[in-house]
N, C-alpha and C positions, 0 to 999 in steps of 0.2 A: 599284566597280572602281578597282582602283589610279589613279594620274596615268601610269605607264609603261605598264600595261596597258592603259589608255583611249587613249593614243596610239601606242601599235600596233595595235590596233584599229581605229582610222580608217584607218591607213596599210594595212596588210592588206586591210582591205575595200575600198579605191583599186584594190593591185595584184594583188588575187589574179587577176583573170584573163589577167594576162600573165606566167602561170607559164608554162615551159617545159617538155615533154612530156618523163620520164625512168623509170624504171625507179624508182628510190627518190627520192619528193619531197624528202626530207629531204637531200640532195643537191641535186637541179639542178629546184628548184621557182619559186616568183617572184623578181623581180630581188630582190628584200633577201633571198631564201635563199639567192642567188648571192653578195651580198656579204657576208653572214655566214660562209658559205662558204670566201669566199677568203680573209676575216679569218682564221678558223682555221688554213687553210693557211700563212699568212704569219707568223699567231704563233700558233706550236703550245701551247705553254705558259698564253699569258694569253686564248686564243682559246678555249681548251677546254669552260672555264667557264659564260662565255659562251656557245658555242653550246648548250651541254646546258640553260640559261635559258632560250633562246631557243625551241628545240624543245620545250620543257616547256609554256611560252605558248603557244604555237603551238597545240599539241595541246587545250591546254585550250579557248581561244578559241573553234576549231571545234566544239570538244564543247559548250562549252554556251550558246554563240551564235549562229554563224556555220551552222552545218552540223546537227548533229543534233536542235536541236528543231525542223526542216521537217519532217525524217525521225520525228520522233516522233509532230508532227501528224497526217501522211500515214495514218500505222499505225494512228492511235488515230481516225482520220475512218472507214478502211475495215477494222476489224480482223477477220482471217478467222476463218472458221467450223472448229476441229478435230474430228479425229476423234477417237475416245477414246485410241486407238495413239498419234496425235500429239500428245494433250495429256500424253501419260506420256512423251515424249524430253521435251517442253519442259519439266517437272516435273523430271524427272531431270537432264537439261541447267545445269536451275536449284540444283540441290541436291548434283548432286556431278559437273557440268561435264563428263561422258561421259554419252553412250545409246546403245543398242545396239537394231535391230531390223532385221529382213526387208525387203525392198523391198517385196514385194507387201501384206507388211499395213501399210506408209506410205502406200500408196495409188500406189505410181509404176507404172505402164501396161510389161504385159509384152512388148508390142511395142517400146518405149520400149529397155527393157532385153535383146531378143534385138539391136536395133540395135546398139546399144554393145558386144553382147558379140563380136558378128562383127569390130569394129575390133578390141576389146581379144584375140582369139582371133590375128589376124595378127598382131598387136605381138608377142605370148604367144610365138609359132611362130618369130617371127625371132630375139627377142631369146634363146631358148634353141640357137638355133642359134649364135648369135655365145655365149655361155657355153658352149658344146661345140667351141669351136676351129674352126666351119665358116667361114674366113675369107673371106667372099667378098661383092663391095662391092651386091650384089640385096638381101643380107637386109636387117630392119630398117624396115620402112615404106615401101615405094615410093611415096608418096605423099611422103615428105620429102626428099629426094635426099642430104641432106648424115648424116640419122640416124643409118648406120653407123657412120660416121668417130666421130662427136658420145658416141656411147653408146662406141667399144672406146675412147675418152680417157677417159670416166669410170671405166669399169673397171680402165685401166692406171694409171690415178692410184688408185683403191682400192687395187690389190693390191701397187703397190711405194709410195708415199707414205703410207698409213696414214695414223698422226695428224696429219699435215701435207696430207691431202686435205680437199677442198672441204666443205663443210657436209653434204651428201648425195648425197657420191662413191659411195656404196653404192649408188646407184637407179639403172636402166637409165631413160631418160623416152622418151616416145613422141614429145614434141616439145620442138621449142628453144626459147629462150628469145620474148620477141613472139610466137608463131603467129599466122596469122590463122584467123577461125571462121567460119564461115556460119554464121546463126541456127540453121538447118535442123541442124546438128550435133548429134548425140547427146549429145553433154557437152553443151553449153550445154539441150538439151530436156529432159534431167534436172536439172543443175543448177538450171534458172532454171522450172521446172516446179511447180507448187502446192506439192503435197506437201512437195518437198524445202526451198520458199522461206517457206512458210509459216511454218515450224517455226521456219526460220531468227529470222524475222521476230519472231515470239509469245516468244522468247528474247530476242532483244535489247530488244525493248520499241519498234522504229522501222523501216524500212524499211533494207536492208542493201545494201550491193554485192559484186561480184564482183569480183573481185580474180586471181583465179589458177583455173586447171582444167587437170588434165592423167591421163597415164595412168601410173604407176608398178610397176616390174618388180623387185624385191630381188634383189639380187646374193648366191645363196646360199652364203659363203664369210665364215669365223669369220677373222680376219686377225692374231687374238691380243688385239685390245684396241679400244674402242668408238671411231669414228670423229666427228666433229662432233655430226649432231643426233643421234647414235645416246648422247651423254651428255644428261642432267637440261637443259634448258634452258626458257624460257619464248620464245613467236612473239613478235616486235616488231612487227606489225602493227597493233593497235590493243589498249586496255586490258581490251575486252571483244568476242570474236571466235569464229567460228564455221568449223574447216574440218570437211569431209566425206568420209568413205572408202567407197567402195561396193566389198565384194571381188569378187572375179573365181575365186580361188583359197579351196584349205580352208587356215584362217590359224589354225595351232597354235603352242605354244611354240617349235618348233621351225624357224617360217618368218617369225623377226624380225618381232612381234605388236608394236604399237604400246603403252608402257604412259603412265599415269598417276595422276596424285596427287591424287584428290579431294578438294575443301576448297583448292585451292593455287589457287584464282584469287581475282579483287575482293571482299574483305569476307569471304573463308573464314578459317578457324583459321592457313594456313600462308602466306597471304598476303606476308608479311616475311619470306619463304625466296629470295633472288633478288629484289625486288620488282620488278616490272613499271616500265618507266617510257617514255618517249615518246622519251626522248633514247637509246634503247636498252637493252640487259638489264646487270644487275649479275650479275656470276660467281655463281652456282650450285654451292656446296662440296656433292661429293657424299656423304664423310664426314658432313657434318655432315646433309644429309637423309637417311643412310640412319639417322643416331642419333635423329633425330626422329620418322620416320615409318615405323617396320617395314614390311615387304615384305607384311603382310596386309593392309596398308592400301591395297597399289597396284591400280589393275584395270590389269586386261591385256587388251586388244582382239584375242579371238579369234574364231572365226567362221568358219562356210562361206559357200560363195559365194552373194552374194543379201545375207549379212548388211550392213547399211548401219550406220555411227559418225559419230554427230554429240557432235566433241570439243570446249570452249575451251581452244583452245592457250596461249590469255594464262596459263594454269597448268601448273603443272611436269609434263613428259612426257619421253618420249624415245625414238625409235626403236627397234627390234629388232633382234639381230644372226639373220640368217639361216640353216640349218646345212644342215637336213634336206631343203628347199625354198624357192621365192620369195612372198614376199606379192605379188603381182597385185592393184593398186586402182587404180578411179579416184577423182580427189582434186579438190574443191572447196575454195576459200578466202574467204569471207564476213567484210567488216568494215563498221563502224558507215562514215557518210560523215566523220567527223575523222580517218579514217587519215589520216595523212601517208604511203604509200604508192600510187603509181597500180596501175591494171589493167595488167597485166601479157600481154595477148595484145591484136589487135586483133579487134574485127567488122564482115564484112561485109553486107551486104543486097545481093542481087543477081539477086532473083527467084525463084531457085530453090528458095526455102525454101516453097514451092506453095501459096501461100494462106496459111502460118501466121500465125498473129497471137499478140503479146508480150501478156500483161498490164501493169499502170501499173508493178506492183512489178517485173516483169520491165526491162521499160525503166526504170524507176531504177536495177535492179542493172547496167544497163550502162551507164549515164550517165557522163559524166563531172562531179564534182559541183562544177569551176569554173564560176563565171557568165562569161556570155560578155559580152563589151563591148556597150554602146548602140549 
């Protein structure tokens, strides 16, 4: 290891745990990412450099230090037992970074999934009332107070902002940004449930975290031109990553299908399209992948409901435009423990989750994976 990488190394392993709790670590993470930080702010030019170095280390460190060979130990100490359905996503997962199957033949429990569909059924019912002009501040989640309001901003930022809206102004979300979750939750009892974690797991090669879970409504309106993630992009999340779509909804061409580029992640053919990198994504010329990679080459993520997509995003994808109807999913976000991004909702424990009990991998994927001081 380098003499600069050896002493960021010590220093890192000093302060990681007096990072500070943020949305993107990569931002407001331990005090040297604060003053890295501020370095760049103060000099935009000669700071720039540098911070994309720094985040580069950083990432690395974790990866193959600091963080992910605990998580490889862990995996490879207890590694679960597949079913054959689940050894063919993680097969395919591996070879061309989308799979596609049923819920019930992943193994996830049909009660599991009538729970979640009663949530996502009233999301379903309100959020197509606020799309039909039913103005009125009840609909939208009575369990969130503020959701109305939260979801017709996103929609009125789609429809008059266009390409100057948010990354994915096209989605209605069920909740805001932070939620908090009771174990007991339908997302998190699927998400964090064998089946779905497994798979997870036997993919990446290590024990994974949770990161993100939410419920998504597609705002079914062509606006003339593709809006944020609705273009060619790669997830900044981590180099090797795993989100989850369970629909809700029958998801045809017509109902903005999620597509992608298999081969475009770590060590495939299209890897130097965009490349991944830790300090963020390089522009993605759509020109130039639509010259590389004909459109027989794309999958497209379609499906009735029940269907479940386990994608890595770390490879080129991109949203759907919606026309005919809305894609209806709930959505899971899985990365290795070197993201440089935290979870993104919190959890609570409060009894009421009736006896349940987590697995180890379960409570790793909720972990936060800074050490805590002596």
């Amino acid at each position: 290891m380098p003499i600069n990488a050896l002493a960021y190394f010590r220093v890192l392993s000093a302060l990681e745990a007096l990072q500070v709790q943020g949305v993107d670590m990569r931002k407001e993470g331990t005090f040297v990412d604060q003053m890295v930080t501020s370095f760049r702010r103060r000099f935009p030019t000669a700071g720039r450099g540098f911070y994309t170095s720094y985040l580069n280390l950083k990432y690395d460190i974790y990866s193959n230090v600091l963080r992910n060979p605990r998580s490889r130990r862990e995996f490879e100490r207890q590694s679960p037992v597949l079913s054959r359905e689940q050894q063919r996503v993680v097969r395919d997962l591996s070879t061309r970074g989308i799979a596609s199957i049923h819920f019930a033949e992943l193994g996830i429990d049909r009660e599991q999934w009538n729970r979640l569909r009663q949530v996502v059924d009233e999301f379903t019912n309100n959020a197509n009332q606020l799309l039909h002009g039913r103005d009125n501040n009840d609909v939208l989640d009575s369990s969130a107070p503020d959701a109305f309001q939260r979801n017709r901003e996103r929609m009125r930022e789609f429809l008059t902002l266009r390409d100057k809206a948010g990354g994915d102004a096209y989605l209605l979300k069920l909740y805001p940004e932070q939620p908090t979750f009771n174990v007991s939750d339908p997302l998190l009892q699927i998400g964090l449930g064998a089946p779905v974690l497994n798979v997870v797991n036997a993919y990446l090669g290590m024990w994974a975290r949770l990161t993100y879970t939410d419920v998504w409504h597609t705002i079914p309106v062509d606006v003339g031109q593709r809006v944020g993630s609705q273009r060619w992009h790669r997830d900044s999340e981590d180099r090797k990553m795993v989100k989850v779509y369970l629909y809700f909804s029958e998801v045809n061409e017509g109902t903005g299908p999620l597509q992608y580029v298999p081969g475009s992640g770590v060590g495939g053919p299209y890897e130097d399209l965009g490349r991944w990198k830790a300090a963020g994504r390089e522009p993605v010329s759509e020109a130039e992948l639509e010259r590389r990679i004909p459109a027989s080459e794309w999958v497209t993520g379609t499906g009735e409901p029940g269907t479940i997509i386990f994608c890595d995003t770390s490879g080129l994808h991109r949203g759907g435009i919606a026309i005919t109807g809305s894609r209806i999913a709930a959505t899971w976000t899985f990365v290795t423990p070197a993201s440089l991004f935290l979870r993104r909702f919190n959890v609570k424990y409060d009894g009421s989750e009736g006896g349940m009990k987590l697995s180890e991998t379960a409570k790793f994927a909720l972990a936060d994976p800074r050490p805590s001081l002596p």
